[in-house]
C-alpha positions in Angstrom: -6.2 -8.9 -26.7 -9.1 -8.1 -24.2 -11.7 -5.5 -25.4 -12.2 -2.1 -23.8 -14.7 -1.1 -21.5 -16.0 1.7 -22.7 -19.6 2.3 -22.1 -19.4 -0.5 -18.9 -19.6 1.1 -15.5 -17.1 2.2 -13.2 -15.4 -0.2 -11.0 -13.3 0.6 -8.0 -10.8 -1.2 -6.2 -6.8 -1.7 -4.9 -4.2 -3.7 -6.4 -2.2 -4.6 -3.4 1.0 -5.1 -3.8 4.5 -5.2 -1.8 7.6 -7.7 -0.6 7.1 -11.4 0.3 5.9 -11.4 3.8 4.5 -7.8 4.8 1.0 -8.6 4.6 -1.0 -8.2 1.8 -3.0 -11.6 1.8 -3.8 -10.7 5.9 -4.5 -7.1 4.4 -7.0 -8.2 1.9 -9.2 -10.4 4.6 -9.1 -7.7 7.2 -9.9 -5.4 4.5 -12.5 -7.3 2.6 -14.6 -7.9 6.3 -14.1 -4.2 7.4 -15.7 -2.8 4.0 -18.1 -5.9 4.6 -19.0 -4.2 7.8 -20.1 -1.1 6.0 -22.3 -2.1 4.1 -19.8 -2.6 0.5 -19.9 -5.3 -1.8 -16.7 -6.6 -2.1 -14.5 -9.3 -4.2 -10.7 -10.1 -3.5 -8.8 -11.3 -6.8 -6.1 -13.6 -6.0 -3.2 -12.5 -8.3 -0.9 -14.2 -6.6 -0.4 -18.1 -8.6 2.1 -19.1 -5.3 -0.9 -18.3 -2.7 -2.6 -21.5 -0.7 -4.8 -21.6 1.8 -6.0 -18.1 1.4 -8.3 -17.4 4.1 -10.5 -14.7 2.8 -13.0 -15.3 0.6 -11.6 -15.5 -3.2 -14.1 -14.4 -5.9 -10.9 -15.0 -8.9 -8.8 -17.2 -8.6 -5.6 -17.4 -10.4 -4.6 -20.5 -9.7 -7.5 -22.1 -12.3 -5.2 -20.5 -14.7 -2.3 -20.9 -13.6 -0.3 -22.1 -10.6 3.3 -21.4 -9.4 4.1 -25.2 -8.4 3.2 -26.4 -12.0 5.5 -24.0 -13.5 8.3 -24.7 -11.4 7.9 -28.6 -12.3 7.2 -28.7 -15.7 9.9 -25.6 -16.9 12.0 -26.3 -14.1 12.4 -22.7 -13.1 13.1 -21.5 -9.6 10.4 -19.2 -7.3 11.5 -15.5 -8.9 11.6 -16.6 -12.4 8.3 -18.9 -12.2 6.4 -15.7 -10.6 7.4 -13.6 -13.8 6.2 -16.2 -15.8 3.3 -16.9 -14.6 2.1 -12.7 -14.6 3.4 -12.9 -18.4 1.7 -15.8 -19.0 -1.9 -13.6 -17.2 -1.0 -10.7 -19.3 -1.7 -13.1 -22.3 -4.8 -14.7 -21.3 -6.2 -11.0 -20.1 -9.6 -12.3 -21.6 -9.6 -15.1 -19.1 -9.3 -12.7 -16.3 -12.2 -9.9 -18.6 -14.4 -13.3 -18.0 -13.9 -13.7 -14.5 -14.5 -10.3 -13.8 -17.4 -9.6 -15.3 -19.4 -11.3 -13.0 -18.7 -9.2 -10.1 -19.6 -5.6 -11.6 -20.6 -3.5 -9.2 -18.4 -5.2 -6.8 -15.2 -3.2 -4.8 -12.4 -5.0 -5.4 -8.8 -6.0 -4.3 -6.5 -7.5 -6.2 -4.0 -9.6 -4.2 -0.8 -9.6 -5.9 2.5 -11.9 -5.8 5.2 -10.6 -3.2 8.3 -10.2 -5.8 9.7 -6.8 -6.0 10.8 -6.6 -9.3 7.1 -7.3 -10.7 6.9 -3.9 -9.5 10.1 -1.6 -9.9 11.6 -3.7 -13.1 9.1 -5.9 -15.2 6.3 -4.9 -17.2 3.7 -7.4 -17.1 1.5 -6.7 -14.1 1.9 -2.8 -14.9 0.7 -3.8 -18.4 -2.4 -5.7 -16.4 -3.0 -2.8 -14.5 -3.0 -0.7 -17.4 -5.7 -3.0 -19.1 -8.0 -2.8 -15.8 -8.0 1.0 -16.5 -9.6 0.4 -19.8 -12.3 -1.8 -19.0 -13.2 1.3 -16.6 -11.2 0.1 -13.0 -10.1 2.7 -11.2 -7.5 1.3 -8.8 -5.1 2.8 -6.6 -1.6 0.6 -5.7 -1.3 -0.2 -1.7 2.0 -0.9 -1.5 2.8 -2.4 2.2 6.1 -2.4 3.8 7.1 -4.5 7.1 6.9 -1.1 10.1 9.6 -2.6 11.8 12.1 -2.0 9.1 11.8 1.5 10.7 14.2 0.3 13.5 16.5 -0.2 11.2 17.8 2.7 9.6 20.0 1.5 6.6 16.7 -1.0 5.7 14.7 2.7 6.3 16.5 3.8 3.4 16.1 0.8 1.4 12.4 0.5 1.5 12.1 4.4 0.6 13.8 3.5 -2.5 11.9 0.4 -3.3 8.1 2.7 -2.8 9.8 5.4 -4.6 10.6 3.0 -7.6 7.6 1.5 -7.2 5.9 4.4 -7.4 7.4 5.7 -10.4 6.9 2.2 -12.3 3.9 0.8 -11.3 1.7 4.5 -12.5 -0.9 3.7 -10.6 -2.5 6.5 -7.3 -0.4 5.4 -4.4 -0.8 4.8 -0.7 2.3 3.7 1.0 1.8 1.6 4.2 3.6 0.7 7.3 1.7 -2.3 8.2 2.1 -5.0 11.8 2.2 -1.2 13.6 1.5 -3.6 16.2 5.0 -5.2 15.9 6.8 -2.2 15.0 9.4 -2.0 18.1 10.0 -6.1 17.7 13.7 -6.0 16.5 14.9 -2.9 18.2 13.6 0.9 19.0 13.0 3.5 16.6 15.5 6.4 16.8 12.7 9.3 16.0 9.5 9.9 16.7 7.2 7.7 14.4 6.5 11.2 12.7 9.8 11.4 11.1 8.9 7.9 9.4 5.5 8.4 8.2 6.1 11.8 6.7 9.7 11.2 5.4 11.3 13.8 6.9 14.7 15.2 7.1 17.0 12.5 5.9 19.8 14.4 6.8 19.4 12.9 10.3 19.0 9.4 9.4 22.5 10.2 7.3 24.1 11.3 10.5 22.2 7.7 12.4 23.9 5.6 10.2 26.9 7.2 10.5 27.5 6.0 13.8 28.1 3.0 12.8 31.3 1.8 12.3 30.2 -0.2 9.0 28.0 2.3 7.5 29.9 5.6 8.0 32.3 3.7 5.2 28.8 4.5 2.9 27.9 7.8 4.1 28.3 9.4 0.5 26.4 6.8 -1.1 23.8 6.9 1.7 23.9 10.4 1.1 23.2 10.5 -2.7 20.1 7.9 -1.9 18.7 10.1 0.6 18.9 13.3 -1.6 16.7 11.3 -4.4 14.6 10.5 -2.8 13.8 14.5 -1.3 14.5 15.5 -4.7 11.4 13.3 -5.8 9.8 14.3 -2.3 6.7 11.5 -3.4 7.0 8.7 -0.3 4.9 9.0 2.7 3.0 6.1 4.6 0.1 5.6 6.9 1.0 3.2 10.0 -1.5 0.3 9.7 -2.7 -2.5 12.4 -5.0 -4.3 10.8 -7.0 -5.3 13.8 -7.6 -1.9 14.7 -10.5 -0.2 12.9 -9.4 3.4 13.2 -6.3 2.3 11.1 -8.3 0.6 8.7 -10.6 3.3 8.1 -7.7 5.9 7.9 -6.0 3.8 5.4 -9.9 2.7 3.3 -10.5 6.9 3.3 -6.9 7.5 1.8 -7.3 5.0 -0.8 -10.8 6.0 -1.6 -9.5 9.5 -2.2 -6.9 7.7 -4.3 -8.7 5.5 -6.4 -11.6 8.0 -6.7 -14.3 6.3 -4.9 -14.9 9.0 -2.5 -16.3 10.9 -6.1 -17.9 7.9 -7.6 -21.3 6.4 -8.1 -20.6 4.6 -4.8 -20.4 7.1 -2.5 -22.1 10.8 -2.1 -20.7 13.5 -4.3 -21.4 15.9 -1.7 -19.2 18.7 0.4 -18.0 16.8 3.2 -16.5 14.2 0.7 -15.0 17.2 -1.8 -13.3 19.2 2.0 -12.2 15.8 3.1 -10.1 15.1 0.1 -9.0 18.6 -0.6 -7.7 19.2 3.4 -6.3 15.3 3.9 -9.2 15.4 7.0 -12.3 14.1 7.7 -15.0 16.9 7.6 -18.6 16.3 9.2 -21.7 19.0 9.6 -23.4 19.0 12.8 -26.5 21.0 13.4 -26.8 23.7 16.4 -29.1 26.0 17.1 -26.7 28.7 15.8 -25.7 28.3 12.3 -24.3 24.3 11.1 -20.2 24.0 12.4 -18.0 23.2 10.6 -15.9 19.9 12.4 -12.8 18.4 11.5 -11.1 15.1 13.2 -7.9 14.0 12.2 -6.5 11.2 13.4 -3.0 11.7 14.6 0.3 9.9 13.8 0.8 11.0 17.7 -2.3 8.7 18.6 -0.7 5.9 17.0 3.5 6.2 18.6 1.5 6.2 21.6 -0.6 3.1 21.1 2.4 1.2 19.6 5.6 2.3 20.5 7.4 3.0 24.2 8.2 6.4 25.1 11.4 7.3 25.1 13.5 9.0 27.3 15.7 11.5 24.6 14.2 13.9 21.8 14.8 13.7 18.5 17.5 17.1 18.8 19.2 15.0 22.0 19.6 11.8 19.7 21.4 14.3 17.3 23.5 15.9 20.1 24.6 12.7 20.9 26.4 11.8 17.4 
């Protein structure tokens, strides 16, 4: 078993993780150039033994360990149970991975990671990788990204709120929930609230009443009930909308993770007020000298900015959408 840390610098970085399909390899480029742009060192692991053709720039990469195409062949296992071999097969070689990543101390890094849910509400072996990160002194926070345009949809709405929540709850890493392709969010159909009511989890009670207007779903209404009244009791999932081609979303979601992870606090950044007010108000805070005494500014950057970049306006409210049931 790999060594602990102790005494080796602080690292920082994101283990990004979510379903086949909603993202994370795109995430990882956009993210890698936008911290680029600011002046951070950065290096992307490549967790994921099934990715090709990555287009980022991979500092580790998994597949000189292991690859998901060899494992198939030679153990003749299918997709889902080749990807669960091959993290059990990383969590015991952790010292090939200690190797890899000692080079790139001092580095911010993101750790792409394979798109199969139950590595990350059932199995053990990548929470057991994280878990050995954290002892040779990474402090990560989990990304978790989620398709937006399950949004439309408001049985799959409920679905993915249970998947972050057991994700959450598993995985025991800081978490940042994301809607990402805001961009595409309105693709398959419109959203029956205000993008608000998605982001901050609202009242489920009226997504319960949604579903029941359909013919098929208002046979579930209990069960979609009892789901829904988990996941309040827990009251844990919320998620910042995310187009990664636009740089206010990307710095919204970099700050949230920093404050996360604890890189807004760490040897990388200034310990100083505006980074302590930020984190402790969810805002950004900046001083600005007048010739009366410095102000005090905050700017937030609205979930309203964003339903108006990305999604049509609507003609109903939220209560008239209600009335209508």
């Amino acid at each position: 078993m790999a060594e602990s840390g102790k005494g080796t610098p602080l690292a920082f970085g994101q283990a990004v993780i979510g379903p086949p399909g909603s993202g994370k390899t795109t995430y990882c480029h956009g993210m890698q150039q936008f911290m680029g742009s600011i002046g951070r060192k950065v290096a992307v692991v490549n967790l994921d033994p099934a990715n090709e053709g990555m287009p980022y720039s991979c500092a580790v990469d998994i597949s000189e360990l292991i690859t998901l195409s060899d494992v198939m062949e030679n153990l003749k296992l299918g997709p889902n149970g080749g990807l669960i071999y091959c993290m059990e097969y990383l969590e015991a070689n952790l010292d090939w991975l200690q190797e890899k990543l000692a080079a790139f101390r001092g580095h911010y890094c993101l750790f792409d990671c394979p798109g199969q849910v139950e590595l990350y509400t059932h199995h053990d072996a990548l929470k057991n990788v994280f878990a050995q990160l954290a002892k040779w002194n990474f402090r990560l926070a989990a990304v978790h990204l989620v398709d937006s345009h399950y949004c439309t949809d408001p049985g799959k709405f409920i679905s993915v709120l249970c998947t972050s929540l057991s994700t959450m709850l598993h995985v025991e890493l800081p978490h940042v929930n994301v809607l990402s392709k805001m961009d595409l969010i309105e693709q398959y159909g419109k959203l029956a609230f205000n993008l608000d009511y998605y982001t901050e989890v609202l009242d489920l009670s009226y997504l319960v009443d949604h579903l029941a207007s359909d013919p098929f779903f208002r046979n579930y209404r209990r069960l979609n009930a009892k789901l829904v009244e988990v996941i309040e009791d827990y009251s844990l999932v919320s998620f910042i909308p995310l187009n990664v081609q636009d740089k206010d979303s990307m710095r919204q979601v970099m700050q949230a993770v920093d404050k996360a992870n604890g890189c807004s606090f760490g040897d990388q950044e200034h310990r100083n007020l505006e980074a302590l007010m930020s984190a402790a108000v969810g805002a950004d805070f900046h001083f600005t000298s007048y010739p009366s005494p410095p102000i005090l500014l905050c700017c937030v950057i609205s979930t309203l900015a964003v339903q108006e970049k990305y999604v049509q306006s609507q003609d109903k409210t939220v209560e008239e959408e209600v009335m209508d049931m």
